[in-house]
N, CA and C atoms as a LAMMPS dump frame, in Angstrom:
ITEM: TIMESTEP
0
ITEM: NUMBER OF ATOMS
327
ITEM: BOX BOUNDS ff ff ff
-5.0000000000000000e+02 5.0000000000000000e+02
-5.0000000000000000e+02 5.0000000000000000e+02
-5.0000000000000000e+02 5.0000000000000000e+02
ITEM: ATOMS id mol type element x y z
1 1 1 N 0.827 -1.196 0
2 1 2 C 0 0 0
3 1 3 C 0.865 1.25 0
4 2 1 N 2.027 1.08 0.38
5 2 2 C 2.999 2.312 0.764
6 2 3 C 3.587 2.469 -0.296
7 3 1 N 3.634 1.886 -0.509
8 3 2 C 4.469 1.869 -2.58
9 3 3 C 3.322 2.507 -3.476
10 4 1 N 2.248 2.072 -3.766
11 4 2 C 1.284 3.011 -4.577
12 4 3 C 1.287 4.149 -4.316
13 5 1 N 0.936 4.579 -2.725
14 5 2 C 0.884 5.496 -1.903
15 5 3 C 2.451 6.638 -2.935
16 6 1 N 3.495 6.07 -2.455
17 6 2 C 4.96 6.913 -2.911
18 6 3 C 4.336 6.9 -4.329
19 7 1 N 4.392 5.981 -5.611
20 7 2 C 4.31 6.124 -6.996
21 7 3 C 3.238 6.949 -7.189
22 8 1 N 1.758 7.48 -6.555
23 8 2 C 0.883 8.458 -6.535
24 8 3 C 1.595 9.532 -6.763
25 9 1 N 1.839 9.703 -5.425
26 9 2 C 2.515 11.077 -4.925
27 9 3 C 3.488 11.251 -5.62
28 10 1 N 4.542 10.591 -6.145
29 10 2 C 5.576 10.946 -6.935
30 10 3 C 5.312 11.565 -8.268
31 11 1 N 4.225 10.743 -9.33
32 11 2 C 3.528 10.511 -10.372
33 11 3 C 3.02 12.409 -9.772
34 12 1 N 2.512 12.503 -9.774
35 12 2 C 1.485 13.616 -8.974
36 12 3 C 2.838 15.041 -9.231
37 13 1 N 3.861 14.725 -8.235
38 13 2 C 5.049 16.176 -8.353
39 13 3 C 5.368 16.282 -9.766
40 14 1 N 5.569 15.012 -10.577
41 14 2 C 6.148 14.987 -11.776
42 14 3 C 5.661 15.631 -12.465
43 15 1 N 4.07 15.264 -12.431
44 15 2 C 3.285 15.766 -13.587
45 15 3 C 2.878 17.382 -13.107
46 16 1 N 3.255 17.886 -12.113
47 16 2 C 2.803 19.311 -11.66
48 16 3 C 3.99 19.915 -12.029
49 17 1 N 5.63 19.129 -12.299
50 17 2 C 6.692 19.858 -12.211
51 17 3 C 6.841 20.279 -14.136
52 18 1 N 5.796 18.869 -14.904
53 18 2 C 5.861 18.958 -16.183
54 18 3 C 5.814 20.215 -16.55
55 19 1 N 3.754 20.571 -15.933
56 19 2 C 3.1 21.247 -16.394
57 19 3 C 3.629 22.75 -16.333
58 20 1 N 4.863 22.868 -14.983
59 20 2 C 5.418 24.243 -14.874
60 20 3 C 6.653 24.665 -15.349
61 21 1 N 7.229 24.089 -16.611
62 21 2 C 8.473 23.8 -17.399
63 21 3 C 7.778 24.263 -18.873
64 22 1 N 7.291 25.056 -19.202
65 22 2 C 6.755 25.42 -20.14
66 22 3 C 8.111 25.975 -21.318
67 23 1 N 8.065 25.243 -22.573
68 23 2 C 8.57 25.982 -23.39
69 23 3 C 9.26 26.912 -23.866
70 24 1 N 10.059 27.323 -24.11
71 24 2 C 9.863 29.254 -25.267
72 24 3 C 9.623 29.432 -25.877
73 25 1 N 9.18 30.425 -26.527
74 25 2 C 8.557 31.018 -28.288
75 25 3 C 9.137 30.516 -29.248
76 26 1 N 10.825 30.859 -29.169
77 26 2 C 11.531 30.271 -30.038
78 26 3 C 11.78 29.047 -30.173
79 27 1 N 11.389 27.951 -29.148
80 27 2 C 11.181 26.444 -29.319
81 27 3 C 9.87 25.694 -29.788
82 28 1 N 9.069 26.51 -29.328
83 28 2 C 7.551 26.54 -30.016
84 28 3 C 7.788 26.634 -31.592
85 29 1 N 8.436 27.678 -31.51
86 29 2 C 8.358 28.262 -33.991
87 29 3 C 9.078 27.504 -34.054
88 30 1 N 9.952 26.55 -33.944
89 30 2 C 10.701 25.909 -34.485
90 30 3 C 10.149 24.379 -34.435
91 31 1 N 9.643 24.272 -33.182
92 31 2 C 8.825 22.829 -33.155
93 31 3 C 7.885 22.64 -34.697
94 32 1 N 6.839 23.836 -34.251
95 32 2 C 5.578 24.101 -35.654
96 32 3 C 6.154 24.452 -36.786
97 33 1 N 7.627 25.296 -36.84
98 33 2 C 7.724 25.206 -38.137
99 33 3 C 8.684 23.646 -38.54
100 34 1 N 8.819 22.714 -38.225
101 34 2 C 9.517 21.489 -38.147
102 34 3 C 8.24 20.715 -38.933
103 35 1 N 7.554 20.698 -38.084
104 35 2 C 6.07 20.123 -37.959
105 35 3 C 5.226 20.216 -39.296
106 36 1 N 5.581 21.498 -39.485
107 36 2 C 4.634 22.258 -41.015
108 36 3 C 5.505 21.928 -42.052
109 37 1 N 6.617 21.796 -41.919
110 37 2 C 7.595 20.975 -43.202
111 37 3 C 7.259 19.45 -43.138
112 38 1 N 6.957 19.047 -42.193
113 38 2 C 6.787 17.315 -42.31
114 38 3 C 5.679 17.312 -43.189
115 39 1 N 4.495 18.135 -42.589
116 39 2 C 2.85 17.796 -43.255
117 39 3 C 3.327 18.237 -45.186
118 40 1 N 4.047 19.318 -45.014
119 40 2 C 3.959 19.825 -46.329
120 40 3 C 4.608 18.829 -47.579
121 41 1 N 5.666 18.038 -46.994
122 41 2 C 6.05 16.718 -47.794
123 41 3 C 4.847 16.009 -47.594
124 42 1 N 4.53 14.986 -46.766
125 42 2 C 3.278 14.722 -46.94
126 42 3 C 2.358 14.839 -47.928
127 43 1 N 1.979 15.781 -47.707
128 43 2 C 0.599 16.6 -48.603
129 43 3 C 1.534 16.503 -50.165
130 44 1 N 2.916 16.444 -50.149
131 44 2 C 3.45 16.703 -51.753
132 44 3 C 3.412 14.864 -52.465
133 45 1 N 3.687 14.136 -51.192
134 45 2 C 3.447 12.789 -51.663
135 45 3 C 2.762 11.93 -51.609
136 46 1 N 1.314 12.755 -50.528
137 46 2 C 0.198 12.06 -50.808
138 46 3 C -0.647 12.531 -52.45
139 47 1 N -0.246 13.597 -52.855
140 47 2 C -0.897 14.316 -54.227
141 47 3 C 0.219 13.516 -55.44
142 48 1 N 1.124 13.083 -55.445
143 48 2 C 2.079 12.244 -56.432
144 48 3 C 1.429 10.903 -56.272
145 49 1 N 1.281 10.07 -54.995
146 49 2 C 0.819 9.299 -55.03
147 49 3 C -0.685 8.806 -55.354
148 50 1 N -1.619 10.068 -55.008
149 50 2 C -2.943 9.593 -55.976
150 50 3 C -2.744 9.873 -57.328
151 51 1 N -2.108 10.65 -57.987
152 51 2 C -2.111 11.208 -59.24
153 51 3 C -1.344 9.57 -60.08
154 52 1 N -0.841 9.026 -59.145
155 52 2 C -0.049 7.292 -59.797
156 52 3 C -1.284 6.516 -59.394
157 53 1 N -2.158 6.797 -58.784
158 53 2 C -3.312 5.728 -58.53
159 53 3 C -4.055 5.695 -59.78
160 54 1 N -4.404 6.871 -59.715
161 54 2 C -5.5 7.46 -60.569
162 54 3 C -5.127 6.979 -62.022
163 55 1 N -3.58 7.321 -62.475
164 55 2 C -3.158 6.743 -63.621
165 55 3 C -3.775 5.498 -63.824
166 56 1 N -2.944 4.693 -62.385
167 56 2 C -2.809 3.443 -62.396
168 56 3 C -4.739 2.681 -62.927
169 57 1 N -5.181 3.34 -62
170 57 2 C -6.623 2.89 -62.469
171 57 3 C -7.36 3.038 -63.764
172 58 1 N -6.986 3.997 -64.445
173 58 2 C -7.488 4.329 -65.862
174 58 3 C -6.92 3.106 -66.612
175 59 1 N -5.402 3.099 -66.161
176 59 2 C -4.299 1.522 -67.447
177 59 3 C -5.685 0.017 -66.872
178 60 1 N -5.762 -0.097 -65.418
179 60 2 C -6.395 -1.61 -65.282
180 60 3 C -8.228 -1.015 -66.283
181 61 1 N -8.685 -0.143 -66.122
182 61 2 C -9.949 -0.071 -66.548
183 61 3 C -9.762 -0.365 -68.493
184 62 1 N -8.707 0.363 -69.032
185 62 2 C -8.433 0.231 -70.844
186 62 3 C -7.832 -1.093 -70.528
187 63 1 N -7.042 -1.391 -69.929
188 63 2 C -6.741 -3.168 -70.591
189 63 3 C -7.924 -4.328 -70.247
190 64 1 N -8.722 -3.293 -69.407
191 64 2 C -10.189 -5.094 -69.367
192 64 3 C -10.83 -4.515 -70.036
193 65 1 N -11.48 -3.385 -70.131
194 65 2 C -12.62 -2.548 -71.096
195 65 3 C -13.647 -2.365 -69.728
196 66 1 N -14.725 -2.136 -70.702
197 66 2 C -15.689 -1.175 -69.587
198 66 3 C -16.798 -2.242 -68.551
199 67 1 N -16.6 -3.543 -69.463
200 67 2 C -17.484 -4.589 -68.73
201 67 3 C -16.591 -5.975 -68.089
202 68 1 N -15.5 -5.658 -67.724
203 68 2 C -14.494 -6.392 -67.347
204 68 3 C -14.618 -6.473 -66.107
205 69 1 N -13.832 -7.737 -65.269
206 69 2 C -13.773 -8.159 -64.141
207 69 3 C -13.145 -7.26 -62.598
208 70 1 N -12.22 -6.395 -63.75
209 70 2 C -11.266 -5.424 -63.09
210 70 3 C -11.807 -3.568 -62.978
211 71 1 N -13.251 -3.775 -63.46
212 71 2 C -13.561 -2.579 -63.057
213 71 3 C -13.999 -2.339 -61.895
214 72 1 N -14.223 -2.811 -60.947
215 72 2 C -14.519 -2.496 -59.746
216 72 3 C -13.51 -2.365 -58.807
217 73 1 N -12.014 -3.067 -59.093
218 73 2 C -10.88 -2.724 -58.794
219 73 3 C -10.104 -1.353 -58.892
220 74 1 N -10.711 -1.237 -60.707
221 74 2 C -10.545 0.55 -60.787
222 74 3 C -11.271 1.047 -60.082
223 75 1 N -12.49 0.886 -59.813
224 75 2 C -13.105 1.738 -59.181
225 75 3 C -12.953 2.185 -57.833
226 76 1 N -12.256 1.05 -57.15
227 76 2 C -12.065 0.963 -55.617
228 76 3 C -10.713 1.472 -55.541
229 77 1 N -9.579 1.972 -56.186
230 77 2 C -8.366 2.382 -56.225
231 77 3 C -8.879 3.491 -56.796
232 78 1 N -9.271 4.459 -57.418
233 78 2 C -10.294 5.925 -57.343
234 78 3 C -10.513 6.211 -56.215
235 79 1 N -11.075 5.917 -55.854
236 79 2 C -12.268 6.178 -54.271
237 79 3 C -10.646 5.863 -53.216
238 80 1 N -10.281 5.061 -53.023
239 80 2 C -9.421 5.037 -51.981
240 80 3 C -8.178 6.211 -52.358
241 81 1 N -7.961 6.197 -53.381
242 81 2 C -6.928 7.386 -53.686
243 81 3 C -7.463 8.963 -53.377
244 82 1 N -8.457 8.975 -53.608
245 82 2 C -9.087 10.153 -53.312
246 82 3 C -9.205 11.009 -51.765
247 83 1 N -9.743 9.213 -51.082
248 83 2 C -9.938 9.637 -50.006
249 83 3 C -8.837 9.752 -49.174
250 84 1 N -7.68 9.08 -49.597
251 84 2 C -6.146 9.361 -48.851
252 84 3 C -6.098 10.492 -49.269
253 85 1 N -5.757 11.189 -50.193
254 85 2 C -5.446 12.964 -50.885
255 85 3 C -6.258 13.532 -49.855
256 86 1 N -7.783 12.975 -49.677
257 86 2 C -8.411 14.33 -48.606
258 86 3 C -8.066 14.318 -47.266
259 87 1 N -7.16 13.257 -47.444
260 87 2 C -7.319 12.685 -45.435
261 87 3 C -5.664 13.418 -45.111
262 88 1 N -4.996 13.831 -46.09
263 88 2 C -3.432 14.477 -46.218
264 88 3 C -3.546 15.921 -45.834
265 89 1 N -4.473 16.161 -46.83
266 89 2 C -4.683 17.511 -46.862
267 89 3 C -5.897 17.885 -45.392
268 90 1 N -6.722 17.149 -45.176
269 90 2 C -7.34 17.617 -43.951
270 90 3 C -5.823 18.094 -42.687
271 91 1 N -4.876 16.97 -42.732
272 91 2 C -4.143 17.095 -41.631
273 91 3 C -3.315 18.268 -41.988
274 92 1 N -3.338 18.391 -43.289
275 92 2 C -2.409 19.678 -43.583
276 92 3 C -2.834 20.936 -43.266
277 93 1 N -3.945 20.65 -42.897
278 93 2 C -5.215 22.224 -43.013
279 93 3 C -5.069 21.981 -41.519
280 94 1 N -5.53 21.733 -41.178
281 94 2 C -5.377 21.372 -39.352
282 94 3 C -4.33 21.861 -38.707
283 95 1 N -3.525 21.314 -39.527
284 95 2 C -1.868 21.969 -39.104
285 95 3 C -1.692 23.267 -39
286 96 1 N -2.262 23.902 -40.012
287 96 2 C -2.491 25.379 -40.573
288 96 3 C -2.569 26.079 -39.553
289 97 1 N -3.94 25.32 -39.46
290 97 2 C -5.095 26.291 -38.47
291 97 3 C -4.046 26.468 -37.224
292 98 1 N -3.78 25.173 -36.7
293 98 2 C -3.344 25.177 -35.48
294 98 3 C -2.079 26.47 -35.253
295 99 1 N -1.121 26.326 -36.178
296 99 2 C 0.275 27.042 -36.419
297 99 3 C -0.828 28.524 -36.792
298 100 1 N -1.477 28.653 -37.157
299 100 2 C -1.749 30.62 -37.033
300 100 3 C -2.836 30.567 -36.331
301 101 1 N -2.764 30.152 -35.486
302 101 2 C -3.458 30.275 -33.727
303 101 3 C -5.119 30.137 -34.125
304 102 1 N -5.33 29.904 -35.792
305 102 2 C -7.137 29.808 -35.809
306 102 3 C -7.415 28.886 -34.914
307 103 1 N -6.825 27.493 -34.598
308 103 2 C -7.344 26.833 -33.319
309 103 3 C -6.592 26.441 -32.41
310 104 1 N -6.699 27.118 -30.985
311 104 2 C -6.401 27.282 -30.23
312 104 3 C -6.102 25.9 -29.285
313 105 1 N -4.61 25.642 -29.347
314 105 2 C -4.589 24.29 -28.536
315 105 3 C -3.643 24.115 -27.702
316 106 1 N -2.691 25.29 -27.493
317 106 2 C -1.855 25.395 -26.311
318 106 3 C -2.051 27.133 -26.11
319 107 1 N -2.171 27.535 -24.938
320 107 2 C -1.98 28.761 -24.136
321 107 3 C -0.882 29.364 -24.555
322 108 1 N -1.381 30.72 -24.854
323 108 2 C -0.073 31.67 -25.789
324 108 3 C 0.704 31.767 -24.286
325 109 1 N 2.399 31.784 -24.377
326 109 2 C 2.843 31.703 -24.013
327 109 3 C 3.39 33.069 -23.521
């Protein structure tokens, strides 16, 4: 019981000593701008990579034709390419927001 008791209480200073170790500005812009270069590759090779889907799906749809076995394959590599491109760019927009303070998710410093 005395051991939970200490790992509480310890657990407890740690996380109060976290919360009062706050950052600087200049480690903050450099974190988000770190951060906003990752998404922005991202977003450059999630848009290369549907634009090779999309290819890719037009070549399987002309080599079976329009009543072939493999159109629903094209069709399902469309739709999934698409929805990765929006799911890149949502996080890229998010990112945005977050980095010019439109949403508010850490206390200006």
């Amino acid at each position: 019981m005395a051991g939970r008791l200490t790992a509480f209480l310890l657990s407890s200073a740690l996380a109060v000593a976290s919360v009062a170790a706050t950052p600087r500005q200049d480690e903050m812009d450099n974190l988000t701008a770190a951060f906003d270069a990752v998404l922005t590759g991202m977003a450059y090779l999630g848009t290369g990579l549907c634009f090779f889907a999309i290819v890719w799906a037009g070549f399987l749809l002309m080599a079976e034709g329009a009543e072939g076995e493999n159109r629903g394959r094209a069709r399902s590599a469309v739709f999934m390419a698409i929805i990765g491109l929006v799911v890149v760019l949502l996080a890229k927009g998010i990112a945005a927001g977050i980095i010019g303070r439109i949403i508010e998710v850490l206390p200006e410093i």
